[in-house]
N, C-alpha and C positions, 0 to 999 in steps of 0.2 A: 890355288884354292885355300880358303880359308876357313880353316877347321875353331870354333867361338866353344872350346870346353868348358866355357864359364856355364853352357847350357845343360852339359850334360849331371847325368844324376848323380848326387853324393856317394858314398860309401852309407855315409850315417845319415838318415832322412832327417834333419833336426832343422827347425825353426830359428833364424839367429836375429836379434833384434838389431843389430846395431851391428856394421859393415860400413867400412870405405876408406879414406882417407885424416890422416891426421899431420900438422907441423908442415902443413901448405904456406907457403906468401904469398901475397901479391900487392898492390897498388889499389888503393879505393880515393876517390875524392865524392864529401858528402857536402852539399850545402843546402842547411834548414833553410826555413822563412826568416827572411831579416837578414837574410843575402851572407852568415855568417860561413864560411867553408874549412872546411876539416880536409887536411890530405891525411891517411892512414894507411899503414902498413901492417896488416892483420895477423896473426896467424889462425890459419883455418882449417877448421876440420869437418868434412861433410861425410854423413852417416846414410845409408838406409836398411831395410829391413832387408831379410835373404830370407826367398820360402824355403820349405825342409825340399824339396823336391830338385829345386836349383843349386848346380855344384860352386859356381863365384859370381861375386859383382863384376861388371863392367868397368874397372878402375878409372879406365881412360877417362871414360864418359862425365864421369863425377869431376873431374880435373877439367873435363873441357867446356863443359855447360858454362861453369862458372867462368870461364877463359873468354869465353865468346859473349857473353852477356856485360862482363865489363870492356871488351875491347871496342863493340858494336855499338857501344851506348854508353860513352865512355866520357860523353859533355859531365856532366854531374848528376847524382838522384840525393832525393828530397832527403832522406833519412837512410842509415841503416837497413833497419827494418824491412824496407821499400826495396834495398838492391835484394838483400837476402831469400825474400818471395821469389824476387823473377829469378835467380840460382835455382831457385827448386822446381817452380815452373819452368824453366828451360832444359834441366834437367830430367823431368817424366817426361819428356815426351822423347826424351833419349834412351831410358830408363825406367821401366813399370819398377812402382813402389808402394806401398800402403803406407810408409812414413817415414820419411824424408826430416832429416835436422841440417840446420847451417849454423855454425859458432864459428864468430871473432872474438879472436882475444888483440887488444892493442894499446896503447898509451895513449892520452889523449892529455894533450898542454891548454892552460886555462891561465888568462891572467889574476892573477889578484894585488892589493895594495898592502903595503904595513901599514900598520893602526894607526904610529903617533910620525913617524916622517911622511907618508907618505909617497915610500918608493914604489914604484912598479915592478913586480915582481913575477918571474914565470913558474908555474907549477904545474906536477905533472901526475893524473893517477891513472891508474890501471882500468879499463874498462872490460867489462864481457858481454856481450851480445848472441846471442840465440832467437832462431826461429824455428819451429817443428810443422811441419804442414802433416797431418794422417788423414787417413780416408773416412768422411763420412763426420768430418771433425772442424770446429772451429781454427783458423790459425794460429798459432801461441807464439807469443817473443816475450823473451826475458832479459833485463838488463839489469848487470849489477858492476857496481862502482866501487873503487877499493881506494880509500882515503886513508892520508896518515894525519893525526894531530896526536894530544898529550892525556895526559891523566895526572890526578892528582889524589893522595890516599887520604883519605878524609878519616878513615880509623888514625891514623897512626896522627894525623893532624891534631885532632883534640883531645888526645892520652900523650902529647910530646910540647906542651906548651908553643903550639903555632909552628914547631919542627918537622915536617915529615918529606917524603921521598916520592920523585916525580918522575915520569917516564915515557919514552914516545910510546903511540897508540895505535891499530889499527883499526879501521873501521870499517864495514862491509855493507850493501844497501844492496839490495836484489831484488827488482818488482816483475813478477809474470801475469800478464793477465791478453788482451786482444789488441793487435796493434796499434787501433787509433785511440788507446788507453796507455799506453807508453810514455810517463813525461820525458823532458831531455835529461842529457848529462849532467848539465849544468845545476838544474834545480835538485837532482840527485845531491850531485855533490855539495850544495848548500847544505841538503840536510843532515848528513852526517857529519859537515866540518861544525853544524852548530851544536850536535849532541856529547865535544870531548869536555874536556876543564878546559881548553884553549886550543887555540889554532898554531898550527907550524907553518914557516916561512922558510923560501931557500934563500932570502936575505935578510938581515934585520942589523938596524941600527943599534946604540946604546940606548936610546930612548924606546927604542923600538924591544928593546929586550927588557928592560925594567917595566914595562906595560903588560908585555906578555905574561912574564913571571908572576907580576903581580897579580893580572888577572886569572890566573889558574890557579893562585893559593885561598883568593876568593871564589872559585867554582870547582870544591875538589868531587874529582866521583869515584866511584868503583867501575870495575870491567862490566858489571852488571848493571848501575846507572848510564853505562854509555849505550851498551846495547837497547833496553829500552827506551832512552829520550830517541834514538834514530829511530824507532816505531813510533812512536808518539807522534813527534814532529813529522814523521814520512806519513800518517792518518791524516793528521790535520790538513795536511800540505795539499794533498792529493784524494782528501774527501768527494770531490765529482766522479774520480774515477773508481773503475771495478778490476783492484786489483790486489793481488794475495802479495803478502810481502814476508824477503829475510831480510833478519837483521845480524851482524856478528858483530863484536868487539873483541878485541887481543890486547892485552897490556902487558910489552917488551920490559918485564920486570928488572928494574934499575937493581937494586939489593937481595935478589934472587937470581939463581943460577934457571930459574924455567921462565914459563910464560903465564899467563892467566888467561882467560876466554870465557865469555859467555854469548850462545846463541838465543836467538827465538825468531816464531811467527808471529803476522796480524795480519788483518783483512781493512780496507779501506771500507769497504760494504759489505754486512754480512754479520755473522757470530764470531768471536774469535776461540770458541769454545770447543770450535768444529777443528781447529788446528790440535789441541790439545791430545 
């Protein structure tokens, strides 16, 4: 016999929002429209709520939805997005829950070119991925992109006679709104590599670094021009869609011992006043 204590009643009757698993792996392959395919190794962490009356989650369960839905159907799915739903779906019916989240975290590799040779070059940034299903609720998925490019100090440029001090950048782009409001990674990442002083390369020629250079002493910004040109350009970009957006900038201070940072919101549709 098999005695399930997860059933039984707490000590402490408390409501706990967020229960289950975290620093999971496993194997995903995704391939969009345009036949392009993604193999991905995630790490994943899947949550749901615990009423006050119930003493544990079901561990297993949460491990194995997700187990069986990738092994079962394991040809490829269209998107992210899309395997993450049937994880939660396959999951309730294992597991009563009133809110259920799935997050990948993984690397995703993107080709790009240098400017003036012309190399082919592979790069690689961070992606996250979220979907939350609750009861009685629209579906929500969140995807945000974690891009490196540069910065260039535009104060210290025209108080130093065209002298100043440059440094790699972080950039961050995070849109939530209903799944088939989601753009991809790709157009993601376009928009944050266009809001630095310039783009980084994991190769560059000689030509290819005097272009560079040159071009980010012509576009210098602050941590706070970077942050919001990636609002700006992520409105424009994605003005059909309805979705709430972060943005963050980090500039890895070359001539300081710290960092710098600035965050903000915007709304592709909507007031942005209502973030404030």
């Amino acid at each position: 016999m098999v005695f399930d204590t997860q059933n039984d009643e707490p000590r402490h009757k408390i409501r706990l929002d967020r229960v289950g698993v975290r620093n999971l792996k496993t194997f995903v392959i995704i391939e969009r429209s345009g036949g392009l395919r993604h193999h991905f190794i995630p790490k994943v962490e899947i949550v749901i709520d615990l009423p006050a009356d119930l003493k544990g989650v079901h561990m297993s369960r949460l491990v194995e939805s997700m187990t069986e839905v990738i092994s079962d159907e394991f040809s490829v799915y269209p998107s992210v997005e899309q395997l993450q739903i049937r994880i939660l779906e396959a999951l309730r019916e294992k597991h009563p829950f009133k809110r259920g989240e799935v997050k990948f975290e993984f690397e995703l590799g993107y080709t790009s070119r240098t400017p003036v040779s012309k190399k082919r070059t592979w790069e690689v940034c961070d992606v996250t991925a979220i979907t939350v299903i609750e009861e009685d609720r629209p579906i929500v998925h969140s995807a945000e992109v974690k891009v490196i490019g540069n910065t260039v100090c535009p104060h210290c440029l025209v108080n130093n006679n065209g002298v100043t001090h440059m440094q790699r950048a972080v950039g961050i782009l995070r849109v939530t709104g209903p799944v088939d409001q989601i753009p991809s990674y790709g157009s993601m990442i376009d928009v944050v590599e266009q809001s630095f002083s310039g783009k980084t390369y994991s190769l560059l020629k000689l030509e290819d670094e005097m272009y560079v250079t040159k071009s980010m002493h012509e576009n210098p910004q602050f941590v706070e021009d970077v942050c919001r040109n990636i609002l700006q350009i992520a409105k424009e970009k994605f003005k059909d869609r309805d979705l709430e957006m972060y943005a963050e900038a980090t500039s890895l201070e070359s001539i300081h011992k710290h960092d710098v940072v600035a965050q903000g919101r915007a709304l592709t549709n909507g007031d942005d006043s209502t973030l404030k």
